[in-house]
Structures are given as C-alpha cells and as structure tokens.
N, C-alpha and C positions, 0 to 999 in steps of 0.2 A: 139801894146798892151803893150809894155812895157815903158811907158810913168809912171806907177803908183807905186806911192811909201812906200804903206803897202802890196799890192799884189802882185805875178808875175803871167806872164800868157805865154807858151811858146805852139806854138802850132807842132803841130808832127803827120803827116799823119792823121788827120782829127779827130786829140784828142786835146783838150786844158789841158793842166798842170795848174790849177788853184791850184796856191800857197797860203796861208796866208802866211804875210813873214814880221814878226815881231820877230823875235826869242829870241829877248833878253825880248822878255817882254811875251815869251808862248804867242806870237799871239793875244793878248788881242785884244778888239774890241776897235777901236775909230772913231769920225765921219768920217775922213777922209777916214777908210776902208768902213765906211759904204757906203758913196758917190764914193768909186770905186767900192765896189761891185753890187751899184745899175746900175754904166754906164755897165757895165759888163756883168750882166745878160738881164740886157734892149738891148745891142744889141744880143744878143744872138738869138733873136726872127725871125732876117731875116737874119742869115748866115748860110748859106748853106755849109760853107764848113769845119764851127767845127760840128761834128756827135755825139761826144762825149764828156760828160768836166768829170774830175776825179779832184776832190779837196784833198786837202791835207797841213796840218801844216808846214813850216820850222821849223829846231831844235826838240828841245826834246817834245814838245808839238803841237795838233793838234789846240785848242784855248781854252784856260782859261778862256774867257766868257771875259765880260765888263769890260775895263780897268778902275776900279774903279779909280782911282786920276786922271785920264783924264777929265771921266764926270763929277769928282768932279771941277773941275778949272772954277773960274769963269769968267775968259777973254774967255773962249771956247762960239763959238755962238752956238746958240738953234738952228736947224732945225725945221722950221715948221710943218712937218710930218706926213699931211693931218688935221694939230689943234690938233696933239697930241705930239707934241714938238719930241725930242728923239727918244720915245716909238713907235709912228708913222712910222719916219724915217727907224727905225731899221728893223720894224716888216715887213716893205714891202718888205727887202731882202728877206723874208722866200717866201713868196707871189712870187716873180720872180722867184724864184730858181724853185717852182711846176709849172709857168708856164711856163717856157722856155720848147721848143719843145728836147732840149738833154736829154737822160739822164745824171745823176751827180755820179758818183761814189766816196764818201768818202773813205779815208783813213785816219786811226783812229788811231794816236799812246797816247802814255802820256795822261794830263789833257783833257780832253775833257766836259764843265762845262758851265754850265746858257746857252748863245746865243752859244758859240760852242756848245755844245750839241744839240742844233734847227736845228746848222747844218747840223749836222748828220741827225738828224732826217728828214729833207726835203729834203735830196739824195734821191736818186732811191736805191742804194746798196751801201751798207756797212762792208767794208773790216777794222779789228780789228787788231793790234797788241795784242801781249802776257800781252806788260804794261800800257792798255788801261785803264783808270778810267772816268766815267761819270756821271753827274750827273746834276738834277735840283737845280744849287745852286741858282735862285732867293728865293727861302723859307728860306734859311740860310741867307739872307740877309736884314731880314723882310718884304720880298714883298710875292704876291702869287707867288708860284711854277707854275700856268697858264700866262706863259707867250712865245710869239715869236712862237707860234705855239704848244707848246709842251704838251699842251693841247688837241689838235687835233690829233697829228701826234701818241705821243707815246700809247694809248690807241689801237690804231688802229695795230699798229708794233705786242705789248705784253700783250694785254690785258687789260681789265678795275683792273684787281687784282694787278697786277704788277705795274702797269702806277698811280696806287694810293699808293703804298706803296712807290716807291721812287717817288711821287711828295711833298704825305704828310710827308715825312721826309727829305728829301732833301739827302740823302742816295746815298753811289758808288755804280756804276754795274761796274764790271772788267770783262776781256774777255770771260772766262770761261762761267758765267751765261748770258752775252750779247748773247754769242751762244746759248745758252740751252734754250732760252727767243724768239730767233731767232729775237731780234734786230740786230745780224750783219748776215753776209752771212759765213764769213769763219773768223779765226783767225792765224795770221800768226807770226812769228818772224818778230821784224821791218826792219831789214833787206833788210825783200821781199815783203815790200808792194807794193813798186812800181810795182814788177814782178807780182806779185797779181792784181793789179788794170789793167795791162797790160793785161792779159792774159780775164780778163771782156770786156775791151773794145776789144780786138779782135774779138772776138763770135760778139760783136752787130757790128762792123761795117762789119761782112762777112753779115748781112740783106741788105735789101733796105731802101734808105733815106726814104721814104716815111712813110714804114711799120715802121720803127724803130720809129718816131717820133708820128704815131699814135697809136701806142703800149703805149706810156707814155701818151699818150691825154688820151686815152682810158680806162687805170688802174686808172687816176686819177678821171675821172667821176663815174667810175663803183663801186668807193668806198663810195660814197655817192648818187648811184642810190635810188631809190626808191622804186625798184621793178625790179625784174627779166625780167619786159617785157622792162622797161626803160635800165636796162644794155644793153639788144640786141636790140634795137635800138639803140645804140651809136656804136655795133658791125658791124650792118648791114653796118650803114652809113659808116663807115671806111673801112669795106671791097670792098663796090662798089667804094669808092674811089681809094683805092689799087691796084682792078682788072682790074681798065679802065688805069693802067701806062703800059710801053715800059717794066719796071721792073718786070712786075708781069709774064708778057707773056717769057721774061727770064727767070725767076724762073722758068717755068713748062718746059719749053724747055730744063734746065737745070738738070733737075730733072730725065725726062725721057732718057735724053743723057749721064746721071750718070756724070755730069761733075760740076765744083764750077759756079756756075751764075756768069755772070761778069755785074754790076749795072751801070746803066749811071746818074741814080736818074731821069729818065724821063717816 
C-alpha cells in the first residue's frame, strides 16, 4: 500500500491509517490523489482484513479542497470521468467511500473546505479537533455549493436549516457548533485525535466482521428507505444473514458465559 505518492496508507491490527499526505500544500486534491484514492477504496471492497479505515490530513490541515493551480495547468490531462471530465472523476471517490463495506472514521483538524469537506461528510464518524474550520467553499468560487455529495450528505447530518445556510453562503462551521449541529461525534484537542479515532475503532472491531460491515450497508439503505416496512426488510435480510455465521452462535455463547466473543469472521 505504500507505493502511493499523495496518500499513505499504513495498516495496524485490522485498521488502515488512511493519510492525505500533501502537507505543504493543506492536502489539496489533485488528479493524482484522486486516482489513489479511487484504487484505494475500489479495493477496499474484497479485504477482509482492513475492518476499519480512519482517514486523516498530514500537517496542519485535514484538506483544503481542490488545489486550484493544479486544475488550473493546462499540460494536466482531463480524466474522462464517466463524460464528465474532472467532476466525474472526483465525484466518484465520494461514491466509494459509502460504498466500501468499512467504516471511515475522519479526523478533522485545520481547513477542512470544498472536496475535504465531502470528505468528511461521506465518513461514517467524525472526530473534530478544537481548530476545525469547514466549509462549502465551491459557492465562494462561483460554482454551486451542490457539489461531491454535499448536497446529499450534509442535509441529512444537520438538517435542511443548517445545510442551507452554510451552502448558500459558503460560511465556517468550527468545532464548537460542528458539535452542537452533531456533524461531528466528539471534539478533541489535536493532539488526541488519533487517541480519539483509536479508541472508535476499538469498540467496532470488538463486533463481528460480518455484523460490522452490514451495520454500514444497513444505515446507508435505511436512509433513504421508503418506508418503514422497506427499512425492516433490509433489517430482516442482514439479520438472517448474521445469524446463520460461526460468529453470531459466539456471540450468544459469549454473552451467556459473561465472557469477550472471540470472532473468526466465519
């Protein structure tokens, strides 16, 4: 995994360290992160053996959004991007990130702005530093503020009230109301993010591979059900799947034996 050279990726007991790792430039997006982070998450799909990925900026920033003088050069090739050049290219990291079976736990220090921000927003949980600033700056840039997802995601996090006043302004959220909004989950000194994202990923990997993975399939249909009876059908299905593993018949054995489950993921 460490063949790549905007990102790092270090893995550690069944967590991946998913770095941005541009730091002199605040992590800025360029093609090139864009095409590791598309191989990245694409395989993501059939390992078994990352459970957990926790993303996170190098340096003082978590990502700055679109390294504007980069997109701007015009020796830089176009990605195709399903025929929407760029825009295309970009937009489908958001797309992998929800569909990859891990959860993503972000870590959120400094500028977090335009595509960083999408990032955030397409984690599972999000973990704030104290000098956290975010924001939808495609609107500051003369485009729509509906861009990379952010559209979709942030409505859903903080509501239609919220999710309109900083898209139509282009507007900072710092940690303090990122909390109170409950787009992040906790806000720490930057310090202890990492202890912070640590101590998340521990609780999800004490579950079962299986559960863990359809716990995120699950949340992400059930938010766009149609109906209560359509969420419990997606419930039902993942439970009789659950309950027919080696893991789940552990779990009760474990339960009633007052002991920690020990998971084989079979």
């Amino acid at each position: 995994m460490n063949q790549f050279k905007t990102i790092e990726v270090v893995h550690q007991d069944g967590v991946d360290w998913l770095w941005l790792n541009r730091p002199d430039a605040l992590n800025a997006i360029t093609t090139e992160m864009v095409t590791e982070l598309r191989g990245y998450f694409d395989g993501l799909m059939e390992n078994p053996d990352t459970r957990v990925v926790v993303m996170g900026g190098r340096g003082r920033a978590f990502c700055a959004g679109l390294d504007i003088k980069a997109a701007s050069d015009p020796e830089n090739v176009r990605p195709f991007g399903q025929g929407m050049g760029f825009q295309g290219y970009l937009a489908e990291v958001y797309v992998k990130m929800r569909r990859c079976p891990q959860p993503i736990i972000s870590m959120l220090q400094g500028p977090a702005c335009g595509g960083g921000f999408a990032f955030a927003l397409a984690s599972d949980v999000r973990i704030a530093a104290s000098n956290v600033r975010m924001n939808a700056a495609f609107i500051k840039l003369g485009l729509s503020a509906c861009d990379m997802g952010t559209s979709y995601f942030l409505p859903r996090l903080v509501g239609t009230t919220v999710a309109a006043e900083l898209m139509l302004t282009g507007r900072f959220i710092e940690a303090d109301r990122a909390l109170a909004t409950n787009l992040v989950s906790q806000v720490v000194p930057e310090a202890q993010l990492v202890a912070a994202a640590q101590a998340f990923a521990d609780d999800m990997l004490l579950t079962s591979p299986m559960g863990l993975r359809l716990t995120k399939e699950g949340l992400n249909l059930a938010v766009d059900a149609a109906s209560l009876e359509s969420a419990i059908a997606i419930e039902n299905r993942n439970q009789l799947l659950c309950s027919r593993t080696d893991d789940a018949r552990e779990g009760m054995r474990a339960f009633i034996e007052k002991r920690p489950p020990q998971y084989t993921g079979r």
